[in-house]
N, C-alpha and C positions, 0 to 999 in steps of 0.2 A: 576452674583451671588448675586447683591445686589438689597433691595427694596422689597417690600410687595408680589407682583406679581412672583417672583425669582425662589419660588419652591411653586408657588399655583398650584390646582389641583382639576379640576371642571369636565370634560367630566367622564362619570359613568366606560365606557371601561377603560380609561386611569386612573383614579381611584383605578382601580381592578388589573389591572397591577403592581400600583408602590405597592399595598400590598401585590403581591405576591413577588416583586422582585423591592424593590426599586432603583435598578442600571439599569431599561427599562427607566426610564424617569429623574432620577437626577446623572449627573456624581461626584458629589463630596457629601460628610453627609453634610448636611443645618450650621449645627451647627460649621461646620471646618472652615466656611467663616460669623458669627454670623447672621448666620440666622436660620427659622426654617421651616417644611415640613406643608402646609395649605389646606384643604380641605375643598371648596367648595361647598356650595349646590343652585344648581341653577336650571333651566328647563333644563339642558343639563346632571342634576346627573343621578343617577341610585343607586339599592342596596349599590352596596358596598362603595359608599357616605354615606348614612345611617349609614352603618355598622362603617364607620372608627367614623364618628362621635361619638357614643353610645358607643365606648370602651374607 
């Protein structure tokens, strides 16, 4: 749970997932362990990359 990488989130599906339901992909809130939730934009994003970005 520590380090840059911890709760990043790059793949477009896996993406879309943790903003429907961020308990598919992080067991514990980022912030309970000083960390924070990172997205990604790479060749592997999709939409909802985009999206989390812009809000």
């Amino acid at each position: 749970f520590v380090g840059q990488s911890a709760f990043a989130h790059k793949g477009g599906i896996h993406v879309s997932a943790v903003m429907k339901n961020e308990e598919t992909y992080e067991h514990i809130i980022p912030e309970k362990v000083g960390n924070r939730r990172r997205v990604l934009v790479s060749d592997l994003s999709g939409k909802s990359n985009i999206r989390y970005k812009s809000e």
